[in-house]
LUMLOMI-774998 format. One line per 8 residues: their letters; for each residue x, z, y of N, C-alpha, C. Coordinates in pm, whole numbers, plus 50000, padded with zeros to 5 digits. Layout:
REM residues N
a) X Z Y X Z Y X Z Y; ...
This chain:
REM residues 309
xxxxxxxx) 23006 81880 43946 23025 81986 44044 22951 81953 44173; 22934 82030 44282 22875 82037 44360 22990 82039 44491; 23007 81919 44557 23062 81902 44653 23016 81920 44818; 23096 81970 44891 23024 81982 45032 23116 81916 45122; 23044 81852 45227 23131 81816 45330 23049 81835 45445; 23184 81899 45535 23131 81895 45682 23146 81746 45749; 23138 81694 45891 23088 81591 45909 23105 81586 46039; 23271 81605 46134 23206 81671 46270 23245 81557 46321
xxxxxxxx) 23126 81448 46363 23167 81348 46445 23168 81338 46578; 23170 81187 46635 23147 81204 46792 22995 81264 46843; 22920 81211 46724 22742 81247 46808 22662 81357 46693; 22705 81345 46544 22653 81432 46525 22762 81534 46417; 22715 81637 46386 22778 81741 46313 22679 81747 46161; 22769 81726 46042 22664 81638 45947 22730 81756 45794; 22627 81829 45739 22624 81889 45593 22593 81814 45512; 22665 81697 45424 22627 81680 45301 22654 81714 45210
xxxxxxxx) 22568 81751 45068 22551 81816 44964 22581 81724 44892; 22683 81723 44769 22642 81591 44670 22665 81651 44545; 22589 81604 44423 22618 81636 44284 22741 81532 44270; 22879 81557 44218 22971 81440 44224 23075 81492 44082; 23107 81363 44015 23217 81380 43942 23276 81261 43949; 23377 81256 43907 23500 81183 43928 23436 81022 43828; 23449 80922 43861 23384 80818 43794 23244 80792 43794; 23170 80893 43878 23003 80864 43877 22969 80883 44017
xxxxxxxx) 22834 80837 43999 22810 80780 44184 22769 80932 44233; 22800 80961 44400 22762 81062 44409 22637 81075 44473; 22530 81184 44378 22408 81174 44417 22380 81297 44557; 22366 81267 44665 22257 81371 44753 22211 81454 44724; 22229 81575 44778 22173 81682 44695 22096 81748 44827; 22154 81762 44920 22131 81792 45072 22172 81807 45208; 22131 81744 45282 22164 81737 45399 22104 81828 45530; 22195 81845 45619 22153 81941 45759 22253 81866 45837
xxxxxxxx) 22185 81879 45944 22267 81828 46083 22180 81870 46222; 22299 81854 46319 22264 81913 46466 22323 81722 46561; 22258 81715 46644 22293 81617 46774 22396 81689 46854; 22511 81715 46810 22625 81756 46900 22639 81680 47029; 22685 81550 47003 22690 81434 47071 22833 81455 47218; 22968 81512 47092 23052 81515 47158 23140 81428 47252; 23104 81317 47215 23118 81164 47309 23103 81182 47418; 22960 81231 47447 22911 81181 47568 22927 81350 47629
xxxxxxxx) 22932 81452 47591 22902 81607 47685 23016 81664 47734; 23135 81550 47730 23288 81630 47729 23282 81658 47921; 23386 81734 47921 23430 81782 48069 23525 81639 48152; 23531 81634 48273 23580 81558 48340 23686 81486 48315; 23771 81556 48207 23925 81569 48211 23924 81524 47996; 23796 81519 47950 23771 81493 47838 23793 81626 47739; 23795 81721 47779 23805 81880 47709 23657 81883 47662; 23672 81955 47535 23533 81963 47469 23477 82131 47582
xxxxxxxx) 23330 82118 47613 23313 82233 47710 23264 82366 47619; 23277 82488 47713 23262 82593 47624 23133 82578 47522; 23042 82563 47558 22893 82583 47552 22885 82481 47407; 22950 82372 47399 22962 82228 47296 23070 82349 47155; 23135 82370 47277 23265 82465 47177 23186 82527 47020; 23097 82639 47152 23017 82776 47071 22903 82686 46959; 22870 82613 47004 22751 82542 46927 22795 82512 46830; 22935 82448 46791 22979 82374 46656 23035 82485 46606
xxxxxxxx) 23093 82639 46638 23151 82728 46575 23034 82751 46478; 22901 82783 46579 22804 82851 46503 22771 82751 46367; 22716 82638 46467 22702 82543 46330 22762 82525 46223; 22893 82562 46175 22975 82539 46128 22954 82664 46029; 22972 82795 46084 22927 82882 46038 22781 82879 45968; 22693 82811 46013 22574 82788 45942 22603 82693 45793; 22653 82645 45850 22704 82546 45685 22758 82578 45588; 22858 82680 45659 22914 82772 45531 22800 82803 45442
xxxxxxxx) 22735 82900 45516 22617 82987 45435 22524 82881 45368; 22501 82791 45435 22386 82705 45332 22444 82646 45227; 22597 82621 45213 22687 82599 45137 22665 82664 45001; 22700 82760 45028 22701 82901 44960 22588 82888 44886; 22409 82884 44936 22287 82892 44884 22279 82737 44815; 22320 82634 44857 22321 82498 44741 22401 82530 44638; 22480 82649 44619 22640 82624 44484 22700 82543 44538; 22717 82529 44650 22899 82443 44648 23010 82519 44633
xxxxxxxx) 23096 82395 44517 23191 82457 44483 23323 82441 44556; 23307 82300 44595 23446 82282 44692 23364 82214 44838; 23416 82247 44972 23388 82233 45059 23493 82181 45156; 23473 82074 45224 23586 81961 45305 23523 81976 45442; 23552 81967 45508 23548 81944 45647 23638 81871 45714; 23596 81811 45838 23655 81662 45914 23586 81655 45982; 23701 81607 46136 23652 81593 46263 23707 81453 46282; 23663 81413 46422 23680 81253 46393 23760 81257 46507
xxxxxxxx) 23701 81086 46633 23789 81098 46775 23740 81192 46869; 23637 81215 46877 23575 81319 46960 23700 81444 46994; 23684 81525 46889 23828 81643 46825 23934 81595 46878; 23979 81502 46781 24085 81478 46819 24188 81468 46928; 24082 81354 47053 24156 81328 47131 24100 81380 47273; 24047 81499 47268 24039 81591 47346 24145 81686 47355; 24152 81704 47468 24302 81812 47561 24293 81954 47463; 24160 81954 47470 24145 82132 47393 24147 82106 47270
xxxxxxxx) 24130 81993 47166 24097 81987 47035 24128 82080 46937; 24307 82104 46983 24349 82170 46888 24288 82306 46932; 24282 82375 46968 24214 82514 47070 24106 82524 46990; 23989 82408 46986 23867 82420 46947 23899 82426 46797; 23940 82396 46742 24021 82410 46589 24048 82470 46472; 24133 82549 46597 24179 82690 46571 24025 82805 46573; 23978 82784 46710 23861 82855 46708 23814 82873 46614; 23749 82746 46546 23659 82718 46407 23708 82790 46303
xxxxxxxx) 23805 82806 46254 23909 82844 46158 23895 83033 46197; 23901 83023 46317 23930 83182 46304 23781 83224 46272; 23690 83177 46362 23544 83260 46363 23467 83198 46235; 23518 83118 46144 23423 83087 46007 23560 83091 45919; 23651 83068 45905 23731 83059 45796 23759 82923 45712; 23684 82803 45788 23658 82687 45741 23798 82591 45792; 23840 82546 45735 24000 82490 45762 23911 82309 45776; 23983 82258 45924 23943 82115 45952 24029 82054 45922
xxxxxxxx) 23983 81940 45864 24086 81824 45864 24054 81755 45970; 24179 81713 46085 24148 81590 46153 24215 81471 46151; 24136 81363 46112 24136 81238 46123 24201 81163 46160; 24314 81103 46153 24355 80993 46252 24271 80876 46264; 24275 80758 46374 24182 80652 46380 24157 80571 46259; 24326 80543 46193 24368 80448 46087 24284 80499 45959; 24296 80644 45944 24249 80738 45776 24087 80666 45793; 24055 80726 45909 23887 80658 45936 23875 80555 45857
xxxxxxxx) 23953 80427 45939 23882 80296 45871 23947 80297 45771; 24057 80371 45693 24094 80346 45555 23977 80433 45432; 23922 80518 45465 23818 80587 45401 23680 80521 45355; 23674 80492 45523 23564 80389 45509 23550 80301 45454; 23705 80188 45444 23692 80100 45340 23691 80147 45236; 23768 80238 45155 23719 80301 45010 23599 80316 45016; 23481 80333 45059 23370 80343 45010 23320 80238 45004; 23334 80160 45101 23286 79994 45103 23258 79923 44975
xxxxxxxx) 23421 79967 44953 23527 79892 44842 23444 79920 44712; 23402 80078 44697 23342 80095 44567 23201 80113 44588; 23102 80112 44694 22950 80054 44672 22965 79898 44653; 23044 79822 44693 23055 79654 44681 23107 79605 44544; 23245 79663 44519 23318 79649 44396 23400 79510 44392; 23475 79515 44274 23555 79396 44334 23530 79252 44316; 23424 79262 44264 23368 79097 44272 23332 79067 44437; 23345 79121 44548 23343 79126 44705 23445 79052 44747
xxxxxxxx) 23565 79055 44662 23700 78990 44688 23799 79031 44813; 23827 78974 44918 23864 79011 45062 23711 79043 45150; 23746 79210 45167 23632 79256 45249 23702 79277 45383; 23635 79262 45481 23588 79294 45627 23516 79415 45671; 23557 79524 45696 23500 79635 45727 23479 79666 45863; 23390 79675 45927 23353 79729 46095 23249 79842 46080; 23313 79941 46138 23232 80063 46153 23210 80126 46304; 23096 80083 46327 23108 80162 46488 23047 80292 46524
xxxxxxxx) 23162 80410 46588 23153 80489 46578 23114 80579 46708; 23085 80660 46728 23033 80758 46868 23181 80733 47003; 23287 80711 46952 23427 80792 46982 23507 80626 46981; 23458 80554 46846 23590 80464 46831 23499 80373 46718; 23603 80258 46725 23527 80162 46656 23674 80137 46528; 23645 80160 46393 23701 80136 46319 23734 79999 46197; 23810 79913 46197 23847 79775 46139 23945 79771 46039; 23891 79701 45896 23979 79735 45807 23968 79603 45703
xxxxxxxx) 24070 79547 45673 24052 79411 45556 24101 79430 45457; 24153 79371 45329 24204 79395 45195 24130 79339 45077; 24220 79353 44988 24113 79299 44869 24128 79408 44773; 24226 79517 44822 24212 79647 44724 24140 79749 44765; 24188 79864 44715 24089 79962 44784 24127 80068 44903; 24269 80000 44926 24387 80026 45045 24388 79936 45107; 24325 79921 45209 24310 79787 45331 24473 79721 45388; 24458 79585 45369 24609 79553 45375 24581 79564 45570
xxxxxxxx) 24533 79606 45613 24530 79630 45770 24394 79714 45768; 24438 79806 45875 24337 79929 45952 24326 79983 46047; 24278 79940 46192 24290 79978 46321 24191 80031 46342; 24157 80149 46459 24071 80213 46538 24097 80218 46674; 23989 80154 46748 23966 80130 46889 23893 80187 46982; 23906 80250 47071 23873 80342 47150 23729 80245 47185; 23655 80220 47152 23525 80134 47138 23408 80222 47101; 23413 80329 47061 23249 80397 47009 23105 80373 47075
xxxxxxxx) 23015 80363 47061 22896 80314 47162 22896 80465 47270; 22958 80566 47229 22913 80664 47286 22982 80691 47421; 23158 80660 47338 23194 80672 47466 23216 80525 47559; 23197 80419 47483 23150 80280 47600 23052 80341 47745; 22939 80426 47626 22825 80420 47729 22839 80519 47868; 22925 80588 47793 22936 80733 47902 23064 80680 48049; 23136 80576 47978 23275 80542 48054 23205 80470 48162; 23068 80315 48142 23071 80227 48129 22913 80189 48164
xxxxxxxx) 22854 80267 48097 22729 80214 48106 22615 80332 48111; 22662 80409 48270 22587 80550 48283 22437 80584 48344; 22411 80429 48373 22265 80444 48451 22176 80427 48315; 22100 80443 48341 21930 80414 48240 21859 80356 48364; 21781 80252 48332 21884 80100 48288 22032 80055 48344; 22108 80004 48280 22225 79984 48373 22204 79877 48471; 22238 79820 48579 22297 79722 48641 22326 79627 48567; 22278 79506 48582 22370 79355 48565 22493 79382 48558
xxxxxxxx) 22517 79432 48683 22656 79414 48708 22751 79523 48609; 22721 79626 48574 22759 79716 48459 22790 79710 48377; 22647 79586 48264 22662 79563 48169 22739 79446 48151; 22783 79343 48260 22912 79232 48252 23048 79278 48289; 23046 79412 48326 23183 79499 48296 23233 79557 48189; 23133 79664 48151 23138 79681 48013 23167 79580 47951; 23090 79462 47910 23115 79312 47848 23272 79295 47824; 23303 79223 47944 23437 79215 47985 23556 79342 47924
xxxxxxxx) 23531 79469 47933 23587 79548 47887 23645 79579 47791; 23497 79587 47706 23468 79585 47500 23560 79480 47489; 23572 79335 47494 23637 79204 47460 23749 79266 47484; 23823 79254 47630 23946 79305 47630 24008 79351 47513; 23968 79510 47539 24051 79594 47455 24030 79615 47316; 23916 79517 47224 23896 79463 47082 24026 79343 47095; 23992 79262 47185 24134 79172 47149 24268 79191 47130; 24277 79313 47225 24439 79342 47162 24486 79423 47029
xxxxxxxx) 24351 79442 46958 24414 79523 46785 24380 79413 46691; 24293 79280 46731 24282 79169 46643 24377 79114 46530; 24487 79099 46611 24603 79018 46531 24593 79074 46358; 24673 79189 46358 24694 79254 46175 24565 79187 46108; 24402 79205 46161 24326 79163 46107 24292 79040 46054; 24319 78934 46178 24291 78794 46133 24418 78754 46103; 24547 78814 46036 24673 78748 45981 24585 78741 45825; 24526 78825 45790 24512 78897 45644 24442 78767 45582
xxxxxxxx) 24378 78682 45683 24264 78567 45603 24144 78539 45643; 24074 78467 45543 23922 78436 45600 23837 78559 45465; 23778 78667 45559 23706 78751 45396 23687 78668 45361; 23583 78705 45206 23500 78644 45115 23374 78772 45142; 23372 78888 45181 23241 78930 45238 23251 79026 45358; 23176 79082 45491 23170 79096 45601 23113 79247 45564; 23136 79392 45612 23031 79456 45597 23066 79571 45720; 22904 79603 45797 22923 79660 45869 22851 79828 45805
xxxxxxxx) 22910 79940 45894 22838 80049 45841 22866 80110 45968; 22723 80210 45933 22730 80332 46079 22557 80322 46136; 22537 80420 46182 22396 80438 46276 22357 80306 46342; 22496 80255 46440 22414 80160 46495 22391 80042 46436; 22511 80007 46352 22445 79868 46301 22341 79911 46207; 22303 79987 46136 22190 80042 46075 22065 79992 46193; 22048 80023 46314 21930 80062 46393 21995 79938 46458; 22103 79818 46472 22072 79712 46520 22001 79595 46394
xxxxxxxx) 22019 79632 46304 21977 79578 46166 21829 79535 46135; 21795 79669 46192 21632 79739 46155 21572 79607 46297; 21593 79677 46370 21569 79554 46518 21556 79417 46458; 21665 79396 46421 21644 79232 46369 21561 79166 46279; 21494 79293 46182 21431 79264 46074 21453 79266 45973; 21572 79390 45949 21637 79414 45831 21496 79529 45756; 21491 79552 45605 21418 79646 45581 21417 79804 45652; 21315 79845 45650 21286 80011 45712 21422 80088 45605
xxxxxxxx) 21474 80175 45640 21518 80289 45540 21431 80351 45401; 21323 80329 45429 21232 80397 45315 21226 80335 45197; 21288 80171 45243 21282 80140 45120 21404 80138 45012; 21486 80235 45074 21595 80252 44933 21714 80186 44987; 21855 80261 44939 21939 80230 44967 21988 80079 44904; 21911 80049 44801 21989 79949 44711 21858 79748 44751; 21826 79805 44895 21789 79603 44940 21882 79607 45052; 21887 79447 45036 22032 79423 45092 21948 79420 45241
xxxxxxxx) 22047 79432 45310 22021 79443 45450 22108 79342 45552; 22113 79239 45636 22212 79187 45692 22191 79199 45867; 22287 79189 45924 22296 79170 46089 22368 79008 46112; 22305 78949 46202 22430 78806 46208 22454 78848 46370; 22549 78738 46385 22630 78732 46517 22493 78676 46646; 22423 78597 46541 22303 78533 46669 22174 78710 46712; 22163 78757 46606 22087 78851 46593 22135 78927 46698; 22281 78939 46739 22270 79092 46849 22330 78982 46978
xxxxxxxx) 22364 78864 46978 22300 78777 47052 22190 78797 47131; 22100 78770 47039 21941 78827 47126 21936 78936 47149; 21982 79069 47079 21932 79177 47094 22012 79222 47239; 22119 79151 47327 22200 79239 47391 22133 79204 47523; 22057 79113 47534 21982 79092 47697 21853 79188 47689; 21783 79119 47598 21675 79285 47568 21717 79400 47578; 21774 79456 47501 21827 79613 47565 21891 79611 47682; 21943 79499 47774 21990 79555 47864 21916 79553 47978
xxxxxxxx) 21779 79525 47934 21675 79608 48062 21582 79665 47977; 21633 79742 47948 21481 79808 47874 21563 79997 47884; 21494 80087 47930 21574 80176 47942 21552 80231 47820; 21613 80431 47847 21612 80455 47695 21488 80508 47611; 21357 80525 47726 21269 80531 47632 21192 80405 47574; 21254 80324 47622 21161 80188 47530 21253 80156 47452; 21399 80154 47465 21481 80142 47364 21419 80215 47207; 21378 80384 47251 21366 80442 47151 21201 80461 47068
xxxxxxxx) 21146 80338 47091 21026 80290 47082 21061 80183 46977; 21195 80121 46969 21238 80006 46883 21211 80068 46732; 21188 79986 46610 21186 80007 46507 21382 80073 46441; 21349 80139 46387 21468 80198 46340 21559 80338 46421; 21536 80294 46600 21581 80343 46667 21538 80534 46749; 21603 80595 46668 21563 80754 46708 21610 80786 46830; 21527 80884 46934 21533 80870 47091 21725 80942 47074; 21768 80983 46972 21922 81054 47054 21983 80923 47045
xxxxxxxx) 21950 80835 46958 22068 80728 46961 22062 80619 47076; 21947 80609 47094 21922 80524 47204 21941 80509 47349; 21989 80606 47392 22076 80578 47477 22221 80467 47491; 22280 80512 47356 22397 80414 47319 22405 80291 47279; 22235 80242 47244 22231 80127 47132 22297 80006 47244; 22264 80031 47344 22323 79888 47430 22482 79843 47415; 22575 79964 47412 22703 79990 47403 22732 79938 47274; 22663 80001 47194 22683 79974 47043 22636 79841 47020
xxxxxxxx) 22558 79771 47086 22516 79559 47106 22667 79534 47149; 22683 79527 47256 22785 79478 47288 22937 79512 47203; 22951 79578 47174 23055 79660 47043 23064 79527 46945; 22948 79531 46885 22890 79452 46763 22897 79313 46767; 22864 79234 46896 22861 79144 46952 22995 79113 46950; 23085 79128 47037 23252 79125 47042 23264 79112 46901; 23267 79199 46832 23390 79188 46707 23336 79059 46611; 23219 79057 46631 23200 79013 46526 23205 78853 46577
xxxxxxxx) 23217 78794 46713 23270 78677 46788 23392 78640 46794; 23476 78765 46835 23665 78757 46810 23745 78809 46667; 23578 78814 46566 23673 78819 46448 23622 78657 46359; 23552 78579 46413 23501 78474 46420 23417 78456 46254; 23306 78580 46289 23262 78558 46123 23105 78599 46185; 23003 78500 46131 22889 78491 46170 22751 78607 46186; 22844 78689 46074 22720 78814 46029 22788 78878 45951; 22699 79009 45913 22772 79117 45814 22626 79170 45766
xxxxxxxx) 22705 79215 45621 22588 79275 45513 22607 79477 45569; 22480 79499 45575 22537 79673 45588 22504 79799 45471; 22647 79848 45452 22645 79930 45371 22581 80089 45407; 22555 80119 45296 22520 80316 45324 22562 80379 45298; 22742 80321 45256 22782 80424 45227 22932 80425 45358; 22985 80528 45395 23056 80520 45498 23207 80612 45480; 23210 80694 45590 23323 80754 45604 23304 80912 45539; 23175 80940 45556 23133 81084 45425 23200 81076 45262
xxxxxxxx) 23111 80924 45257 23082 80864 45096 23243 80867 45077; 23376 80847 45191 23479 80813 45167 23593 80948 45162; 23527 81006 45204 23586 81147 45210 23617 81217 45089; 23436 81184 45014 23425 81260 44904 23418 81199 44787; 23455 81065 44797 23555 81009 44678 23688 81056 44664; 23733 81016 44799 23902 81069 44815 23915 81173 44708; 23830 81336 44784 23825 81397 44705 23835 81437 44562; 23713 81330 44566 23707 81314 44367 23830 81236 44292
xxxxx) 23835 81197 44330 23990 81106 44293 24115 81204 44275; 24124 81297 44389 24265 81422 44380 24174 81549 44251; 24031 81554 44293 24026 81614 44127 24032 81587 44003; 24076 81479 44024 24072 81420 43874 24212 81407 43819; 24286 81387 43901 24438 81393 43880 24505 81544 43841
C-alpha cells in the first residue's frame, strides 16, 4: 500500500510518500516540503503568527491533493514541539482540521524519542544490543536507551538547535560572550534529564539522527548523501570538538558554504555543535554512528505494525 505522512516539524513541513507493508522496508516513493521554520518565526509570547498559521494550512492542503495524485491510501499527520508548545497550538490545529479535513496528531516529547528509537531499533536490528539514541531537533532534543524496541528510558529537552539559536544565539556571528552562555546553558539543562539515561548502562552502540548531525557528519568527513543510504557514516565527540570554535566565527553565509550544509540550516548549525557536543560529553560516550532513518521512518512503522494487527 501506499502510505503518506505529513511531517510538521520545528523547521520544516515534510510529505513523505512510501510504498510500505507490514514486514518490508519502506521504500520512498515521494517527497515535498516547505522551510516553515516554526522554531525560530514564533511571536514574542511563543504563539505561532498568523502569516506561519496560513502558510501550513495551505501547505497542508497542498499535500492532501498531491496525496491524492501519488494513490495514497492511508495518510498520518504529526506535529512536533514547535505545535505543541505554543499558546495558540491548539487554535492552529483546529484551524488545519477545519480548512483541509486533515486530523493532527500531536506529539508528546517522550512518543518523539520513543518512535525514533523504533526506527533506530529496526534500521540497526538487534545484533546493536543496548542502543543510545540522540536526535536533535528544531524545537527539542530527543534521548532514548533500551535493548528492545520500547526504550527502557525516553526524555525530550527543550534543546532544538533552532530554538537554542533564536533564545541564545541571535547575532550572525554571535559574540564570545553568547556562545559561552549558550554553552553554559545547553550543559545545564541536558544535565538535569541525564539520570533515567545513564541508570540504563554502558550502550553497546551510539546513534545519532536528524539534519544536523547529518550536516555535522558531512563537515567532519563523513560520506556526501549521494552516496546511498546504506555507508556507514560516524560523528565522534573530538569531531564537533573542532567543529564548535570554527562555526563560532564564521557567520551564516560561510557556514552555508560548508560541505553538507544548506543555507536554511545554517543558521542553527552552531546551536546544533554545541547540542551535540554536550550530550555526547555528559552522556560520556565518544561518538555516534548516524542513522537515516528517524522519527518519519518511526511513525510509519508504528503505523504498519497497527495494520497488521
Amino acid at each position: 500500500m501506499r502510505l503518506g505522512v505529513i511531517d510538521i516539524g520545528s523547521n520544516t513541513v515534510h510529505l513523505l510518500v512510501v510504498d510500505a507493508h507490514p514486514g518490508a522496508h519502506p521504500l520512498p516513493a515521494y517527497s515535498h516540503k516547505i522551510e516553515l521554520r516554526l522554531s525560530e518565526g514564533m511571536d514574542p509570547d511563543g504563539s505561532i503568527g498568523l502569516a506561519q498559521a496560513q502558510r501550513l494550512v495551505d501547505f497542508v492542503r497542498e499535500c492532501l491533493e498531491l496525496s491524492k495524485d501519488q494513490g495514497v491510501e492511508d495518510l498520518v499527520a504529526f506535529a512536533t514541539s514547535a505545535v505543541r508548545e505554543a499558546p495558540n497550538g491548539e487554535a492552529v490545529i483546529a484551524r488545519v482540521v477545519a480548512e483541509t479535513g486533515v486530523e493532527l496528531e500531536v506529539l508528546a516529547g517522550r512518543d518523539e524519542a520513543r518512535l525514533t528509537f523504533l526506527a533506530v531499533r529496526r534500521w540497526f536490528g538487534w545484533s546493536s544490543g543496548r542502543l543510545l539514541v540522540v536526535d536533535i531537533g528544531g524545537g527539542s532534543l530527543e534521548l532514548a536507551t533500551g535493548r528492545d524496541e520500547e526504550p527502557d528510558a525516553a526524555v525530550s529537552v527543550p534543546l532544538g538547535a533552532g530554538r537554542v539559536t533564536r533564545d541564545h544565539l541571535p547575532q550572525d556571528p554571535p559574540s564570545p560572550e553568547a556562545v559561552a552562555l549558550a554553552r553554559t546553558h545547553v550543559r545545564a539543562e541536558l544535565a538535569r534529564s541525564l539520570r533515567p539515561l545513564l541508570l540504563g548502562g554502558t550502550p553497546d552502540r551510539v546513534v545519532g539522527t536528524s539534519k544536523t548531525l547529518r550536516s555535522l557528519g558531512r563537515i567532519a568527513g563523513a560520506a556526501p548523501r549521494d552516496n546511498g543510504p546504506y555507508v556507514p557514516r560516524h560523528l565522534t565527540r573530538a569531531d564537533v570538538a573542532r567543529l564548535v570554535p570554527r562555526l563560532a566565527v564564521m557567520d551564516t553565509v560561510q557556514r552555508s558554504e560548508l560541505p553538507g550544509v544548506s543555507p536554511s540550516r545554517a543558521p542553527q548549525l552552531l546551536a546544533g555543535a554545541l547540542v551535540a557536543e554536550a550530550a555526547l560529553d555528559l552522556l560520556h560516550v565518544t561518538g555516534l554512528e548516524i542513522c537515516p532513518w528517524a522519527l518519519r521512518e518511526g511513525i510509519i512503522l508504528r503505523r504498519l505494525d497497527h495494520l497488521a494487527t
